[in-house]
PDB file of N, CA, C and O in Angstrom:
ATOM      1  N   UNK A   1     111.086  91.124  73.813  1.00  0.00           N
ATOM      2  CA  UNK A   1     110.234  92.035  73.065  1.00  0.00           C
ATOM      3  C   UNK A   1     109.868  93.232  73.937  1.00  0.00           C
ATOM      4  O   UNK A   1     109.978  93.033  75.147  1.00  0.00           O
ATOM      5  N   UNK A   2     109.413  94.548  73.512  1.00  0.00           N
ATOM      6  CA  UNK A   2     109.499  95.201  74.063  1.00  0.00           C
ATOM      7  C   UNK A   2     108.079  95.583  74.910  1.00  0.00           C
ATOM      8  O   UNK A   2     107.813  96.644  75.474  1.00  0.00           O
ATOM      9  N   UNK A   3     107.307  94.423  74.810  1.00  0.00           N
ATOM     10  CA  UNK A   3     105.949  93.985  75.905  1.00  0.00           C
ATOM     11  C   UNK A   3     106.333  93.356  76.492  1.00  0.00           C
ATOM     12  O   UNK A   3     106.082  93.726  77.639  1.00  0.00           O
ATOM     13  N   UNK A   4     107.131  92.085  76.488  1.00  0.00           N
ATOM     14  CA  UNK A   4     107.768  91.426  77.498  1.00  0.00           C
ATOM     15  C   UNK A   4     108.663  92.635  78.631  1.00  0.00           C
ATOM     16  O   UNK A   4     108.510  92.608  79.852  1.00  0.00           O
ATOM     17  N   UNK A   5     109.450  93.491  78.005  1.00  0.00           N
ATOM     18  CA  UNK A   5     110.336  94.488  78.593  1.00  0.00           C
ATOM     19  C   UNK A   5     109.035  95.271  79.776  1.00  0.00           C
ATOM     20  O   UNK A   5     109.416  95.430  80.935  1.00  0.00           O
ATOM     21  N   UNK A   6     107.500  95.738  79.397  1.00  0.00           N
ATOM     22  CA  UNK A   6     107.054  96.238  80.048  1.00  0.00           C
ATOM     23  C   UNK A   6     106.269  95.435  80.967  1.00  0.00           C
ATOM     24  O   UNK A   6     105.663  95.879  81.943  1.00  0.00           O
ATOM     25  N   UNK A   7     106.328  93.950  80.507  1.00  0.00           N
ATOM     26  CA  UNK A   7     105.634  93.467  81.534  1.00  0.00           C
ATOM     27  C   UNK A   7     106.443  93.228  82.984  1.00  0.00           C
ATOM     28  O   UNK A   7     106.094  93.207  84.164  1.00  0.00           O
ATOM     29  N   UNK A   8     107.634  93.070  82.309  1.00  0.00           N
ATOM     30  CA  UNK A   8     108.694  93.022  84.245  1.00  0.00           C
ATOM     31  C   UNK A   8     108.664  94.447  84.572  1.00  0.00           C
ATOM     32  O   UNK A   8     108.394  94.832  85.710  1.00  0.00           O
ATOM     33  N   UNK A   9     108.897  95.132  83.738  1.00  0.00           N
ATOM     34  CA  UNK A   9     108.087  96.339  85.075  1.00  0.00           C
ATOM     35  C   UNK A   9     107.127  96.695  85.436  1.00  0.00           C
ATOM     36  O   UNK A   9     107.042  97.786  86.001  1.00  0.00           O
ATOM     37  N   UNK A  10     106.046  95.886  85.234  1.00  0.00           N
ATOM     38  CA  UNK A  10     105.011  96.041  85.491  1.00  0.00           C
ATOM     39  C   UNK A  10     104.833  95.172  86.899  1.00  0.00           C
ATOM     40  O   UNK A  10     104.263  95.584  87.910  1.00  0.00           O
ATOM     41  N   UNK A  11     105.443  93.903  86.725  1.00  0.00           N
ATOM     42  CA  UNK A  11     105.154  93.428  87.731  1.00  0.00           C
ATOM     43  C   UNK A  11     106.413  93.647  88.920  1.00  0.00           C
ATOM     44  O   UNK A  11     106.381  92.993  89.963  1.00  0.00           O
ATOM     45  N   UNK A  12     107.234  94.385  88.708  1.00  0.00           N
ATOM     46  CA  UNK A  12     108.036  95.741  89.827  1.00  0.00           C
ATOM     47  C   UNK A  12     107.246  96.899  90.440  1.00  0.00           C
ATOM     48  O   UNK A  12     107.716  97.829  91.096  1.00  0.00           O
ATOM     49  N   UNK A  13     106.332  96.747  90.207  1.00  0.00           N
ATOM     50  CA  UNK A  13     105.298  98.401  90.288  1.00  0.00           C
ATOM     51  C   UNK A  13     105.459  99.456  89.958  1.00  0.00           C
ATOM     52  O   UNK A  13     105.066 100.391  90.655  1.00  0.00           O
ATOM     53  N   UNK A  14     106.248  99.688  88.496  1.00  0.00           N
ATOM     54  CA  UNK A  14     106.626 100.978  87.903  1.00  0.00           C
ATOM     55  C   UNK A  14     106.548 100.802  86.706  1.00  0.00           C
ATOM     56  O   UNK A  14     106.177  99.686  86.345  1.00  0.00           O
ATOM     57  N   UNK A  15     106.813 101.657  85.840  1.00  0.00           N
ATOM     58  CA  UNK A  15     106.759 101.493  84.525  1.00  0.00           C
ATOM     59  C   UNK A  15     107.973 101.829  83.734  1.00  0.00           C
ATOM     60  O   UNK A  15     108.749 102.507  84.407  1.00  0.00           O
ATOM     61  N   UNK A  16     108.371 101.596  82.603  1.00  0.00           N
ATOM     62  CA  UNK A  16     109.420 102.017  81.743  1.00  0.00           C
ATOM     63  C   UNK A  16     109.778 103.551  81.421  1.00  0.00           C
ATOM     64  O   UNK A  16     110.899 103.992  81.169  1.00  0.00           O
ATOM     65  N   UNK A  17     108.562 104.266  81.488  1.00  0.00           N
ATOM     66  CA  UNK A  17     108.888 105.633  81.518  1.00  0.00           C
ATOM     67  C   UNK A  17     109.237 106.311  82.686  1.00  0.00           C
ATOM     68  O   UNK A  17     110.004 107.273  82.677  1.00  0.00           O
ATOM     69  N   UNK A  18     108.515 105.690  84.076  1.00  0.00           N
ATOM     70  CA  UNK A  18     108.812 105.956  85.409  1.00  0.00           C
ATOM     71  C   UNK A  18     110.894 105.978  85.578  1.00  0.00           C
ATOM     72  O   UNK A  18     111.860 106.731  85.701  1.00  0.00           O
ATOM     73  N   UNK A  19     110.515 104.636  85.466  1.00  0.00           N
ATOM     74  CA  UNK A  19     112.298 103.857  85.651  1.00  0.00           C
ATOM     75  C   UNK A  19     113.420 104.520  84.634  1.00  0.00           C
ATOM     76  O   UNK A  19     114.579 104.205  84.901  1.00  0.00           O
ATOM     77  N   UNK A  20     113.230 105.378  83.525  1.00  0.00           N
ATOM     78  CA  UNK A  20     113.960 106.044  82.549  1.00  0.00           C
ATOM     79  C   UNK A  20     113.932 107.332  82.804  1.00  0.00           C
ATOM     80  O   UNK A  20     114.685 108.045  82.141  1.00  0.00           O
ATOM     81  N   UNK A  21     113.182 107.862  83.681  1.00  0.00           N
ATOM     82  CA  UNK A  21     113.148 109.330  84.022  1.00  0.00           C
ATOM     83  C   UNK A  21     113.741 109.098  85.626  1.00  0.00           C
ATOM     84  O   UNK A  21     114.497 109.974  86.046  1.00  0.00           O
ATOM     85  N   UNK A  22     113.448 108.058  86.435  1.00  0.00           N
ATOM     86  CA  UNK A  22     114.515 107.740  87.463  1.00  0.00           C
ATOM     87  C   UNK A  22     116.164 108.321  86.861  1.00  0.00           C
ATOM     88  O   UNK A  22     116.593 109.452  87.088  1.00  0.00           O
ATOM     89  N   UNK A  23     116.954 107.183  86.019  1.00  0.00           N
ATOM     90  CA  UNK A  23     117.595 107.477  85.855  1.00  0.00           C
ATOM     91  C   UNK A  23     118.436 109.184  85.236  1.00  0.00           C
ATOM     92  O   UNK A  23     119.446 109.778  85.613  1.00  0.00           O
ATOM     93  N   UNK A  24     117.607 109.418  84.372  1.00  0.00           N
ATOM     94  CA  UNK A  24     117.989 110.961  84.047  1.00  0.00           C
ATOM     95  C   UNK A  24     117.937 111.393  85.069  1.00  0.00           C
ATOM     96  O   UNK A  24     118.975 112.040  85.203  1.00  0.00           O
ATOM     97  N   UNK A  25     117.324 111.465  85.994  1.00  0.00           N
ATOM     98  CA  UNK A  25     117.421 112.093  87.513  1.00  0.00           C
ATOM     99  C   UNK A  25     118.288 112.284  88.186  1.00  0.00           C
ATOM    100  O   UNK A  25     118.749 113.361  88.566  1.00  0.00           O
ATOM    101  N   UNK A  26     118.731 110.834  88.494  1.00  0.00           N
ATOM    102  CA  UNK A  26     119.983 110.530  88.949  1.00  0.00           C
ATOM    103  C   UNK A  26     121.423 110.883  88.422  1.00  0.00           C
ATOM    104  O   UNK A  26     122.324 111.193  89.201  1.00  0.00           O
ATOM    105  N   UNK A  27     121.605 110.816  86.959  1.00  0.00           N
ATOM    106  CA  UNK A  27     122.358 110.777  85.854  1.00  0.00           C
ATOM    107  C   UNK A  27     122.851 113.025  86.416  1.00  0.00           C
ATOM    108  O   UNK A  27     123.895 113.678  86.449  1.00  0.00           O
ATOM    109  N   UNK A  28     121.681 113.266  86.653  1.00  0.00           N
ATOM    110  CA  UNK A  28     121.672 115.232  86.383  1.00  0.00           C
ATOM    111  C   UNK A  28     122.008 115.109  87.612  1.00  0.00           C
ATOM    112  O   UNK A  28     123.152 115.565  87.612  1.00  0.00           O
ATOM    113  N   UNK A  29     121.677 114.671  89.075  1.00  0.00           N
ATOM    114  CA  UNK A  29     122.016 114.941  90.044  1.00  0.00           C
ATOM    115  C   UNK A  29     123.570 114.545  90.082  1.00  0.00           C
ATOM    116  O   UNK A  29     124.443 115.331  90.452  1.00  0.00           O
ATOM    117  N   UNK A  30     123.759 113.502  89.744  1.00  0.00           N
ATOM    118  CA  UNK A  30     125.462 113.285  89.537  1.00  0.00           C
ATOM    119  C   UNK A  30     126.357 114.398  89.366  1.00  0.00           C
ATOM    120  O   UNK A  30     127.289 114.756  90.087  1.00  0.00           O
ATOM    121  N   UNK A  31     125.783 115.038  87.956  1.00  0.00           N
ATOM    122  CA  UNK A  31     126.424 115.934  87.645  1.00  0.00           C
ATOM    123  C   UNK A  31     126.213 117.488  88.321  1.00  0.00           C
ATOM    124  O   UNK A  31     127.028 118.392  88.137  1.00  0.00           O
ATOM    125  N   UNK A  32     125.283 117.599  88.932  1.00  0.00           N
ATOM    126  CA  UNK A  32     124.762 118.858  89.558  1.00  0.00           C
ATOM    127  C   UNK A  32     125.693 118.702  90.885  1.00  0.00           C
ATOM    128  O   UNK A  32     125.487 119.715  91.552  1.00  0.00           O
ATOM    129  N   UNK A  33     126.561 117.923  91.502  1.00  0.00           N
ATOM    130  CA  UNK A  33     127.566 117.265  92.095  1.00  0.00           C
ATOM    131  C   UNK A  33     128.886 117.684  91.912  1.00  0.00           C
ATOM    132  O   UNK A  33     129.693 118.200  92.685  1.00  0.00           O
ATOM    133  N   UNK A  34     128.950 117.331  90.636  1.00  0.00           N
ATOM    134  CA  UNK A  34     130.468 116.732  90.347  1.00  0.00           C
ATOM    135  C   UNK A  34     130.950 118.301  90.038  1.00  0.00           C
ATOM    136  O   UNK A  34     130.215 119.086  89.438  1.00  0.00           O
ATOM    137  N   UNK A  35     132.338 118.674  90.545  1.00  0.00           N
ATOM    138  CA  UNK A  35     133.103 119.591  90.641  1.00  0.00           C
ATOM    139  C   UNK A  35     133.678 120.435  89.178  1.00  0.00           C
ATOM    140  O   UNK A  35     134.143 121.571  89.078  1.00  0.00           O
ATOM    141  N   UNK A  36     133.432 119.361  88.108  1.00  0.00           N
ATOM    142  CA  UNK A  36     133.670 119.916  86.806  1.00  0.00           C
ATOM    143  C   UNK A  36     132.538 120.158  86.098  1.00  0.00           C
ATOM    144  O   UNK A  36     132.564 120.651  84.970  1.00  0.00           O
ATOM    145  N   UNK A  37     131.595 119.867  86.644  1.00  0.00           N
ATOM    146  CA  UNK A  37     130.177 120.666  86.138  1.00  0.00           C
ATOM    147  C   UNK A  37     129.695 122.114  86.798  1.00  0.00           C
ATOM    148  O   UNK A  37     128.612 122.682  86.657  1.00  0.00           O
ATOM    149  N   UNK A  38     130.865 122.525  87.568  1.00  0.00           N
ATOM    150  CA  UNK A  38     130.551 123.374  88.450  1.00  0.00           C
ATOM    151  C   UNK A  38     129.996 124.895  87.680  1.00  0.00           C
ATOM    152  O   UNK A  38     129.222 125.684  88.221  1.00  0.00           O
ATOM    153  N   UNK A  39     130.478 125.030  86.588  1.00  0.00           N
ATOM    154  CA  UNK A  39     130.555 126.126  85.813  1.00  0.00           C
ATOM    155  C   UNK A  39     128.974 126.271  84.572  1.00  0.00           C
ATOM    156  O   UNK A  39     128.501 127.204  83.923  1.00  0.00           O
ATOM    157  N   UNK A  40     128.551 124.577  84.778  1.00  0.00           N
ATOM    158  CA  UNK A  40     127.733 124.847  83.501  1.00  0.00           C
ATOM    159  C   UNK A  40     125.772 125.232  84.037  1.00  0.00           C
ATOM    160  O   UNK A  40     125.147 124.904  85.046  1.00  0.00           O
ATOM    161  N   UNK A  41     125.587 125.595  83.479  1.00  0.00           N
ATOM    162  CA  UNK A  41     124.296 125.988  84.097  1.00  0.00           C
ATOM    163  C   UNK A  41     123.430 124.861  84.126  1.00  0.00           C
ATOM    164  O   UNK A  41     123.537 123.843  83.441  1.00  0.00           O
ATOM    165  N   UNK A  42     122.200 125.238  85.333  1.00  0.00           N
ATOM    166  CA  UNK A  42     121.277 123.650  85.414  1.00  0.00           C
ATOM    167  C   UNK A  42     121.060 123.348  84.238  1.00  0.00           C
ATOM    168  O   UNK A  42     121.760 122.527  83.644  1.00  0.00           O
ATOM    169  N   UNK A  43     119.602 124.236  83.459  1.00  0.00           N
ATOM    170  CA  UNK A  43     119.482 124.011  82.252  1.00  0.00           C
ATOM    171  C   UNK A  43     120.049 123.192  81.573  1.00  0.00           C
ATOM    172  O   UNK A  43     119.413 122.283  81.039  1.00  0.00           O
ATOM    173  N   UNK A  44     121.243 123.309  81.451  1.00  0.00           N
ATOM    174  CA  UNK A  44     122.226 123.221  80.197  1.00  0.00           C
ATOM    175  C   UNK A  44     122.145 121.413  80.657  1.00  0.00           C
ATOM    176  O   UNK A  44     121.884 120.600  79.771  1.00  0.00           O
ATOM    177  N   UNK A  45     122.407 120.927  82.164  1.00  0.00           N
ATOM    178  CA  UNK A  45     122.425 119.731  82.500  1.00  0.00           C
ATOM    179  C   UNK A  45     121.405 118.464  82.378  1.00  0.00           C
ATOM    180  O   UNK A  45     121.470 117.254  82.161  1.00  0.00           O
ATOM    181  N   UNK A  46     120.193 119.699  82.709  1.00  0.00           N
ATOM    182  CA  UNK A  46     118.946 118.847  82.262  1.00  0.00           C
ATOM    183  C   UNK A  46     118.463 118.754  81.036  1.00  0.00           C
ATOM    184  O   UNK A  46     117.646 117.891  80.715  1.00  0.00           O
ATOM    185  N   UNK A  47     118.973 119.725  80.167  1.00  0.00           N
ATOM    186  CA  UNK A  47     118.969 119.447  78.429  1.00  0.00           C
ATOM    187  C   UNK A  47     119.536 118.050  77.959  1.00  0.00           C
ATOM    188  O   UNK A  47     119.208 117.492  76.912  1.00  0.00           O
ATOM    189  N   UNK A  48     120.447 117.564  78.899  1.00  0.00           N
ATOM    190  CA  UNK A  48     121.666 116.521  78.468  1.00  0.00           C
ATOM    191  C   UNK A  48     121.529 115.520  79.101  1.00  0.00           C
ATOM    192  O   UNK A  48     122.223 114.509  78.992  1.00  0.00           O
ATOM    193  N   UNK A  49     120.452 115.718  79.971  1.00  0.00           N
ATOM    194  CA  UNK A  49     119.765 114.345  80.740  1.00  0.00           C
ATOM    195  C   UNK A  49     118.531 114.022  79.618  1.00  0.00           C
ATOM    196  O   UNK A  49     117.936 112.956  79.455  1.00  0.00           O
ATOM    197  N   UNK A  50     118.373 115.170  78.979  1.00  0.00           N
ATOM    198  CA  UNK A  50     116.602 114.847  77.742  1.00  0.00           C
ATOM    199  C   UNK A  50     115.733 115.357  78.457  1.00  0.00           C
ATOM    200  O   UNK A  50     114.629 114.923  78.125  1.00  0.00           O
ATOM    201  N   UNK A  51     115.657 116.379  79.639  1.00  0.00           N
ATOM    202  CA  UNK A  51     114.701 117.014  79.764  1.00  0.00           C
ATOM    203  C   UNK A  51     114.527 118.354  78.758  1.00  0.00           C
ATOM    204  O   UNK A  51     115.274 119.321  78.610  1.00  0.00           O
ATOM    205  N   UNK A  52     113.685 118.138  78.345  1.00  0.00           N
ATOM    206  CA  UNK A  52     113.498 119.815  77.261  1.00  0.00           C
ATOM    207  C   UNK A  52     112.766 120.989  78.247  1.00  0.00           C
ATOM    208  O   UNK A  52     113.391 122.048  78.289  1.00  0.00           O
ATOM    209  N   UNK A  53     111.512 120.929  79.045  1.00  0.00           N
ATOM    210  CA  UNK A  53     111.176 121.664  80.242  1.00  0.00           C
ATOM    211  C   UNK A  53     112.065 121.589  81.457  1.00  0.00           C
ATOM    212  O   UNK A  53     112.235 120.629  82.208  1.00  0.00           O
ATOM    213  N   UNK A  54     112.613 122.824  81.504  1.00  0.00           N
ATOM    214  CA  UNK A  54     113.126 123.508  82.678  1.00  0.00           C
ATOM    215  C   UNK A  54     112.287 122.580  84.216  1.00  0.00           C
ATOM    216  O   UNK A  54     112.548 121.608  84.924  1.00  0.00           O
ATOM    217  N   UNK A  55     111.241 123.582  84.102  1.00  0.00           N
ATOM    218  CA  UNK A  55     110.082 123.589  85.017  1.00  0.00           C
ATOM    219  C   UNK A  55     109.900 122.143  85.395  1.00  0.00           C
ATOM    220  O   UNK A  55     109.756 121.667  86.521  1.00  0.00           O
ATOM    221  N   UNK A  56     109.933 121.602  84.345  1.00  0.00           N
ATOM    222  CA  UNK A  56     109.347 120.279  84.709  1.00  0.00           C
ATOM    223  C   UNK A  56     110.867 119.058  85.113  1.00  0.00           C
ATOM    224  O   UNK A  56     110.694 117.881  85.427  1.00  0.00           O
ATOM    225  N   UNK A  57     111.640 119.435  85.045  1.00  0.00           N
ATOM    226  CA  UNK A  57     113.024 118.864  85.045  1.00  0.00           C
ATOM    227  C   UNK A  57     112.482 119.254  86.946  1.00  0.00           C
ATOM    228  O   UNK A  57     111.902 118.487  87.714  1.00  0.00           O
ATOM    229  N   UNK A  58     112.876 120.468  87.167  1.00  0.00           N
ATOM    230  CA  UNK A  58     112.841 121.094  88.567  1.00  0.00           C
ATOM    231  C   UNK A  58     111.878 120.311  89.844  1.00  0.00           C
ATOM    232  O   UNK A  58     112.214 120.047  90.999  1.00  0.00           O
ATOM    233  N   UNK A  59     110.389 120.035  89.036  1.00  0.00           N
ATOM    234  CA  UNK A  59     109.597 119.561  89.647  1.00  0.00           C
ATOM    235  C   UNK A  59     109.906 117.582  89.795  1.00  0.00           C
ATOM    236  O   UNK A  59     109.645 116.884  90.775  1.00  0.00           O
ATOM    237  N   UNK A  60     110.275 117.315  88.995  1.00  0.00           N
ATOM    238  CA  UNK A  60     110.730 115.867  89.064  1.00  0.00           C
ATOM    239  C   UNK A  60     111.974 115.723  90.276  1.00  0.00           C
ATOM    240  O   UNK A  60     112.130 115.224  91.391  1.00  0.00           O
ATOM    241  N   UNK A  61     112.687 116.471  89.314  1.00  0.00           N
ATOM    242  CA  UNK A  61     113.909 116.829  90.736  1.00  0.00           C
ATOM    243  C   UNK A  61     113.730 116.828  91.912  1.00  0.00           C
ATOM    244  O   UNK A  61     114.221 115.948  92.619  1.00  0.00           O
ATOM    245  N   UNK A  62     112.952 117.856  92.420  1.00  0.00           N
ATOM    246  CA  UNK A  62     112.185 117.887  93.917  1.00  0.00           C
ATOM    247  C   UNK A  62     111.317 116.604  94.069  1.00  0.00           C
ATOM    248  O   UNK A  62     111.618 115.883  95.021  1.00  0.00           O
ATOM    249  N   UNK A  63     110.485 116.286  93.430  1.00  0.00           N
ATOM    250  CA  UNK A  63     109.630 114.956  94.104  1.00  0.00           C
ATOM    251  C   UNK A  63     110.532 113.927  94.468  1.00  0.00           C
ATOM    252  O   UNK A  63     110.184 113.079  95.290  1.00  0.00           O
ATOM    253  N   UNK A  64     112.075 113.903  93.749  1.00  0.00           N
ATOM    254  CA  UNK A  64     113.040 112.670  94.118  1.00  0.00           C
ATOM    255  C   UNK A  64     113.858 113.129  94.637  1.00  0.00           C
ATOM    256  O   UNK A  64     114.325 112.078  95.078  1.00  0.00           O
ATOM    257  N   UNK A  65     114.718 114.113  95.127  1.00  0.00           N
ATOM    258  CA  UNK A  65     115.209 114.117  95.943  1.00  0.00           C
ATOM    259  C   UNK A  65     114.966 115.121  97.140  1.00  0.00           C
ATOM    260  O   UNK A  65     115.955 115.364  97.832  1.00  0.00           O
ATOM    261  N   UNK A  66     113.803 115.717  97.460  1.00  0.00           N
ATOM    262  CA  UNK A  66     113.640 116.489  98.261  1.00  0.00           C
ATOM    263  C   UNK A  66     113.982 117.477  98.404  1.00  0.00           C
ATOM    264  O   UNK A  66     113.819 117.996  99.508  1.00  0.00           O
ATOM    265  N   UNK A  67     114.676 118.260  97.248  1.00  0.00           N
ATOM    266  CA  UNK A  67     114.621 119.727  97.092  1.00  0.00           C
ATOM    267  C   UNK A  67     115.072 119.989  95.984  1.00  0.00           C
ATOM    268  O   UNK A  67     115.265 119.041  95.223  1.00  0.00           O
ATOM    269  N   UNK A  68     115.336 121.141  95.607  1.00  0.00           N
ATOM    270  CA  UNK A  68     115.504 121.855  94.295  1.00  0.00           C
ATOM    271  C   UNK A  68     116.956 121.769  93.401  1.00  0.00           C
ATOM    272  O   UNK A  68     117.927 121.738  94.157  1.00  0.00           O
ATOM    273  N   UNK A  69     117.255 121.732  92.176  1.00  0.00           N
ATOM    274  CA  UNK A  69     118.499 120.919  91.892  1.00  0.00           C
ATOM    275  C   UNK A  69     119.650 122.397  92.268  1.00  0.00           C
ATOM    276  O   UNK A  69     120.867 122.249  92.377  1.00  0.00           O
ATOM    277  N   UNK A  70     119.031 123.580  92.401  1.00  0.00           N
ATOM    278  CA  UNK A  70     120.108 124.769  93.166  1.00  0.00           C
ATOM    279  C   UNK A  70     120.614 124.593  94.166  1.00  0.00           C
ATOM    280  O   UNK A  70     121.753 124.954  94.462  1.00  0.00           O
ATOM    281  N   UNK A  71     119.610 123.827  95.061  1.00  0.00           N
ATOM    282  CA  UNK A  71     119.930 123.612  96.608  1.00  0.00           C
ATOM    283  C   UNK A  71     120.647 122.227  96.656  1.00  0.00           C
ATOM    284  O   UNK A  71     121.312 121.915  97.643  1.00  0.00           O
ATOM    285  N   UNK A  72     120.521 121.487  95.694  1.00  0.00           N
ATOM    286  CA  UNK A  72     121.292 120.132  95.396  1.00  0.00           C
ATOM    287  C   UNK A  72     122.682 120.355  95.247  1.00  0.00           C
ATOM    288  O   UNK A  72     123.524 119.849  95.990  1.00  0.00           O
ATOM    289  N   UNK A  73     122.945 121.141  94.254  1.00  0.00           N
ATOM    290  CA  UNK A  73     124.474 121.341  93.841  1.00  0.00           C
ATOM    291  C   UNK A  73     124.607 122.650  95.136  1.00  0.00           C
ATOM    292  O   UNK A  73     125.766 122.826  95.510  1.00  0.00           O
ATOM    293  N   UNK A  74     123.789 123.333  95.655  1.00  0.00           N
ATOM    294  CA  UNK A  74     124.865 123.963  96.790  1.00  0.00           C
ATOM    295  C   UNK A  74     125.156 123.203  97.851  1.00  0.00           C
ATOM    296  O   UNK A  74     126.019 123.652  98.605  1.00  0.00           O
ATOM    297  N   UNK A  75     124.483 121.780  98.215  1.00  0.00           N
ATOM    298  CA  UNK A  75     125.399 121.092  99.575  1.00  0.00           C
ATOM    299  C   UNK A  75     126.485 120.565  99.672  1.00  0.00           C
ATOM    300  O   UNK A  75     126.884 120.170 100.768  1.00  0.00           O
TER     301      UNK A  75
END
């Protein structure tokens, strides 16, 4: 059930919305990466991860990986 679903992450120390915005994270950094995304704009990436704010895509971005997803896809 989907209280049972929040109680194991609860007792992980995170939550279901935490752990689902992990992944989109990860999911955009992949692609902010990958050589055939090279052409498409951030935006466009974090639209397709389900971020609708720019800004706020950017700021998540930075708190997890330690810098900005421009400076991500330029290393």
């Amino acid at each position: 059930s989907e209280r049972y679903v929040h109680k194991l992450f609860e007792r992980s120390g995170t939550t279901f919305s935490d752990y689902l915005i992990d992944r989109r994270l990860v999911g955009a950094a992949a692609d902010l990466r990958d050589p055939a995304s090279g052409g498409r704009a951030i935006g466009a990436i974090a639209f397709d991860w389900g971020f609708s704010d720019l800004s706020h895509f950017a700021r998540r971005f930075k708190q997890r990986f330690g810098c900005r997803p421009r400076d991500w896809r330029a290393r």
